[in-house]
C-alpha atoms as one frame of an Amber mdcrd trajectory, in Angstrom:
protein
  35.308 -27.759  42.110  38.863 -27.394  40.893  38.608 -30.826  38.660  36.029
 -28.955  36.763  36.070 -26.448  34.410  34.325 -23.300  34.212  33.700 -24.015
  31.128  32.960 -26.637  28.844  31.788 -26.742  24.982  29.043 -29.397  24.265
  31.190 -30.714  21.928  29.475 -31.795  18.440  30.220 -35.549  16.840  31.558
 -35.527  13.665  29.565 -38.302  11.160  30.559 -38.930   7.382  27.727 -38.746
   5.083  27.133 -42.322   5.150  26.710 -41.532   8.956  30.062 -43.501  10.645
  31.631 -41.873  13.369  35.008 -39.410  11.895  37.516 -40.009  14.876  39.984
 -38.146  12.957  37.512 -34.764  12.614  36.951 -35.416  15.887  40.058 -35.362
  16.381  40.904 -32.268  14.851  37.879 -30.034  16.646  39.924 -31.023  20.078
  42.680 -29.733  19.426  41.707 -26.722  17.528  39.458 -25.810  20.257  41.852
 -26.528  22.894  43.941 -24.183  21.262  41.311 -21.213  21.660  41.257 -21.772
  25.409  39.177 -24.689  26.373  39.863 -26.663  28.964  37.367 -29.689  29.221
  34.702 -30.874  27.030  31.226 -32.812  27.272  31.484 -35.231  24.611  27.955
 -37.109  23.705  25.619 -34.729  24.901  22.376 -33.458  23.452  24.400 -31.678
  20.866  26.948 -34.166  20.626  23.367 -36.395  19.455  24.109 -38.736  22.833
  21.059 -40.270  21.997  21.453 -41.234  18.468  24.870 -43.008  19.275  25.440
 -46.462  18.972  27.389 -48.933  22.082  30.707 -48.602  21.801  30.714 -45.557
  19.574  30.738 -43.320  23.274  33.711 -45.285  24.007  35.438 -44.441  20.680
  35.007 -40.672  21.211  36.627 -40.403  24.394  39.616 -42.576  23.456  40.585
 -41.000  20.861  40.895 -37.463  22.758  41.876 -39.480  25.908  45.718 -38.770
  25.599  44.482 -34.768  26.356  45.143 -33.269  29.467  41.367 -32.112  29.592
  38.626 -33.594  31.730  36.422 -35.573  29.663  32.941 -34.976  31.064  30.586
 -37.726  28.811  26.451 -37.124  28.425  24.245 -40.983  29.409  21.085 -40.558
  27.391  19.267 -43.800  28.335  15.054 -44.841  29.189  15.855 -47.672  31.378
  18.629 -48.567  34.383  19.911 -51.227  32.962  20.232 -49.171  29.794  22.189
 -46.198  31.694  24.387 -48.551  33.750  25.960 -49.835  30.512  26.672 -46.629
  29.247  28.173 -45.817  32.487  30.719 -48.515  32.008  31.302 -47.835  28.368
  31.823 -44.485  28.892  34.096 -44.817  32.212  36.510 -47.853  30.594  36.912
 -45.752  27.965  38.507 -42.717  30.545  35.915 -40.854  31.194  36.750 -38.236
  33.880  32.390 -37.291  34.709  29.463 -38.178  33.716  26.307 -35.863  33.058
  23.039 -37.945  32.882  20.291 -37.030  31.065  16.931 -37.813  32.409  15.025
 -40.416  31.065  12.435 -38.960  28.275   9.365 -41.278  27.585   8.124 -43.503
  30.134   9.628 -42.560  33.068   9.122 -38.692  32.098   7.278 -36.826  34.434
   7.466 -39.977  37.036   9.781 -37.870  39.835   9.886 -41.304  41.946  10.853
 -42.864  38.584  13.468 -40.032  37.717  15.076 -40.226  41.371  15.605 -43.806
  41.210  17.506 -43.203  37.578  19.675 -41.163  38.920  20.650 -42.645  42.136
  20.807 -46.172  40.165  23.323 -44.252  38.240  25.311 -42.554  40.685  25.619
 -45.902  42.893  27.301 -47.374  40.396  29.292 -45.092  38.530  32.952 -44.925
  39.669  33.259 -41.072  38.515  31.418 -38.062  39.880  27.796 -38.026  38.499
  26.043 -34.514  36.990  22.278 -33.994  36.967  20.645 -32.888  32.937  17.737
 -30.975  32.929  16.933 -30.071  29.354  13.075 -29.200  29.031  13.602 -28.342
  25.570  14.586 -31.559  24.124  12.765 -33.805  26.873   9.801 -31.992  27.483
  10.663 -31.848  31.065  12.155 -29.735  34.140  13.591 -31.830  36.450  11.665
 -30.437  39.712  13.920 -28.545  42.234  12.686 -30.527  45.294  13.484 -33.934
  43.591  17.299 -31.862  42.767  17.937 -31.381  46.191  17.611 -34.409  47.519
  19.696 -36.152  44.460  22.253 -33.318  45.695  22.576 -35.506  48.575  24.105
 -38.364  47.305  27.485 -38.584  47.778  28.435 -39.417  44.233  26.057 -36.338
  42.519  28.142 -33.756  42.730  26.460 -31.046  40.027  24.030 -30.364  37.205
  23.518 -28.783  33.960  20.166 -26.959  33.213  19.417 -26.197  30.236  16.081
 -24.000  30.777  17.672 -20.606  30.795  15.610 -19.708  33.681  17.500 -17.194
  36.060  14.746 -17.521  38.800  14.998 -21.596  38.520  19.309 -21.131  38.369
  18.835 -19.179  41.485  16.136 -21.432  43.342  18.565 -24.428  42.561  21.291
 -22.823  43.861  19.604 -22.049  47.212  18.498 -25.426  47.507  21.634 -27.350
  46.873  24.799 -27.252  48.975  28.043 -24.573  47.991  29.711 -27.585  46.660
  27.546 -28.233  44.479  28.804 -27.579  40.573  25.818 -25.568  38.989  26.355
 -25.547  35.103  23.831 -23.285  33.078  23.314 -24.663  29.755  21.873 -21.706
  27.711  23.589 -19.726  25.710  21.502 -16.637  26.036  21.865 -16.718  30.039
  25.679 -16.888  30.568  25.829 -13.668  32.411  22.590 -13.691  33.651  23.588
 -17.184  35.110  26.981 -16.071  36.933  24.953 -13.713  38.800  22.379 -16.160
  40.463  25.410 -18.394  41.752  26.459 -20.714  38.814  29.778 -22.066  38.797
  29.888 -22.055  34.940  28.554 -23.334  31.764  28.167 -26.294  29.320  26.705
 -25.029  25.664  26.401 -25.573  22.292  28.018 -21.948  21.779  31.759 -22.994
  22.601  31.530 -25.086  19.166  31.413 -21.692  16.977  32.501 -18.783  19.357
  34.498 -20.055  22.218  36.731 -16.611  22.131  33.032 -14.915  23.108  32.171
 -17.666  25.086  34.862 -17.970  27.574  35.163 -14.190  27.809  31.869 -13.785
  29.251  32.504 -16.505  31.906  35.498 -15.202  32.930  34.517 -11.891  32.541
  30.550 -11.898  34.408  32.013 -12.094  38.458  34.136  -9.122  38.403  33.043
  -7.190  35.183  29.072  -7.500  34.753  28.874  -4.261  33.128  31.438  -5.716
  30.181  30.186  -8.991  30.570  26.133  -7.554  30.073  27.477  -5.993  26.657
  29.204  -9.375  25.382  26.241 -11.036  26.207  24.178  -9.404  23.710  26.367
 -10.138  20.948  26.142 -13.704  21.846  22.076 -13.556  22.605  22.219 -12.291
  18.947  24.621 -14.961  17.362  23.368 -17.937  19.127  19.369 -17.248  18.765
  20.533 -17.103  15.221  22.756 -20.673  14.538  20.750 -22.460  17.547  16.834
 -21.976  15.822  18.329 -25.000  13.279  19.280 -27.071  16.460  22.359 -29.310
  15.835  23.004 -28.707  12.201  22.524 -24.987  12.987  25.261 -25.616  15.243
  27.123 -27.469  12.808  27.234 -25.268   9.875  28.229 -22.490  12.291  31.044
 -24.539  13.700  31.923 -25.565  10.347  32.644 -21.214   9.595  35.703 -21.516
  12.094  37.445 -24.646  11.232  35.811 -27.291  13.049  35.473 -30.362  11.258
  31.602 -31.474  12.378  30.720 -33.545   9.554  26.806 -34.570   8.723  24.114
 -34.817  11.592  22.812 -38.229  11.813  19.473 -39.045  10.266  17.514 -38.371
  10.431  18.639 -34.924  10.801  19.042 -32.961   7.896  21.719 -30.827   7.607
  21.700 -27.132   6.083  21.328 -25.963   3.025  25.379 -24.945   1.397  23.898
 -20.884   1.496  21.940 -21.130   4.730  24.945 -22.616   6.648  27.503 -20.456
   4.991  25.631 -17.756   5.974  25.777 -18.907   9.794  29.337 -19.677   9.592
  30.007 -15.913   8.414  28.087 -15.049  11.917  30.329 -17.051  13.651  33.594
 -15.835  12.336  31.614 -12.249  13.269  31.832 -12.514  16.514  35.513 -13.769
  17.216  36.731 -12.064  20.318  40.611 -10.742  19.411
């Protein structure tokens, strides 16, 4: 587990308003947020809109924050194999140090033969360690804990996010699943909640507009629950706030603390100048001195 971090912000993806990646906002959110304490990033996940990218455009975002001494962990959102193998190979050329792999979200939803075969496809082939993403809010689907602990077999899946903010699923898939195995909860309302039940850390859309809080209540929740219960509500508060408008929620709220995010892509619509202003005040609220 040491190659890992604890903690990792899913990192937005800066677009100009005619919707081209900004490399140089991108850019800009690495380093400031590196600055405040972070240690790795996912780049192209769900709120990094993985599945709205273009080919190549993965590539692009992890080489031009390659030259960090972070780990690069970078989301596959793909419906078919052959699909999700090319990411794979986009994504690792360009230096990626993990992948986490989303599971597939039409056909193949609700197939757990179909969904098993993804992943394994994936992890056979992928030179890099290989995370499991569960995220029933965006796919309409919980990836079933029976079908996660046999994938925890595979030599090349080594972890998984899960996004459902379920303490009693956390804790069943960490009873199923080997000690090795990197747990990441992926809801921002569960952070301490999840350190209790045996996660190793977390992966949300929070560390984009209060990675102070953030971090403090990962670091904090093994050996301080009491202090890390109370920190918890302030982010419960903040995030159920910026994280009702999804990724331009997120956005705007970033945007209050000197990130750079840019646009969402369409067709996304991004917040209204008082709305958003209003979320970024929250997040400058809540810095943790």
């Amino acid at each position: 587990m040491a190659d890992f971090p604890q903690y990792l912000p899913a990192l937005v993806t800066p677009f100009t308003p005619g919707g081209e990646l900004d490399l140089k906002a991108h850019g800009h959110n690495v380093r400031l947020l590196s600055e405040a304490g972070i240690e790795g990033f996912l780049i192209a996940g769900s709120t990094g809109e993985g599945p709205y990218l273009e080919p190549g455009e993965r590539g692009r975002l992890v080489k031009a924050v390659r030259r960090r001494k972070t780990h690069l962990m970078v989301g596959i959102a793909a419906e078919t194999v052959r699909m999700g193998l090319r990411l794979v190979d986009e994504a690792v050329s360009a230096g990626a140090d993990s992948l986490l792999v989303l599971t597939p979200t039409t056909m193949a939803r609700n197939r757990d033969d179909a969904v098993a075969r993804y992943f394994q496809a994936i992890a056979d082939h992928s030179p890099v360690p290989v995370l499991l993403y569960s995220v029933p809010p965006y796919t309409a689907y919980n990836l079933p804990v029976p079908v996660i602990e046999k994938l925890a077999r595979h030599r090349n899946i080594v972890g998984m996010k899960d996004s459902s903010g379920d303490v009693v699923r956390l804790q069943a898939i960490a009873d199923a699943t080997p000690s090795s195995f990197i747990l990441y909860n992926g809801a921002s309302r569960a952070l301490a909640a999840a350190a209790a039940v045996g996660c190793y850390g977390a992966i949300t859309a929070s560390g984009n507009y209060a990675p102070s809080l953030v971090l403090e209540i990962v670091r904090t929740a093994p050996s301080d629950p009491l202090t890390a219960r109370d920190l918890q509500k302030k982010m419960t508060s903040l995030s159920s706030a910026v994280e009702a408008h999804g990724v331009p929620g997120v956005k705007a709220a970033a945007a209050g603390i000197g990130l750079q995010p840019g646009d969402p892509r369409a067709p996304l619509v991004a917040m209204t100048r008082t709305a958003g202003a209003e979320l970024g005040r929250l997040a400058r609220s809540a810095r943790v001195s």
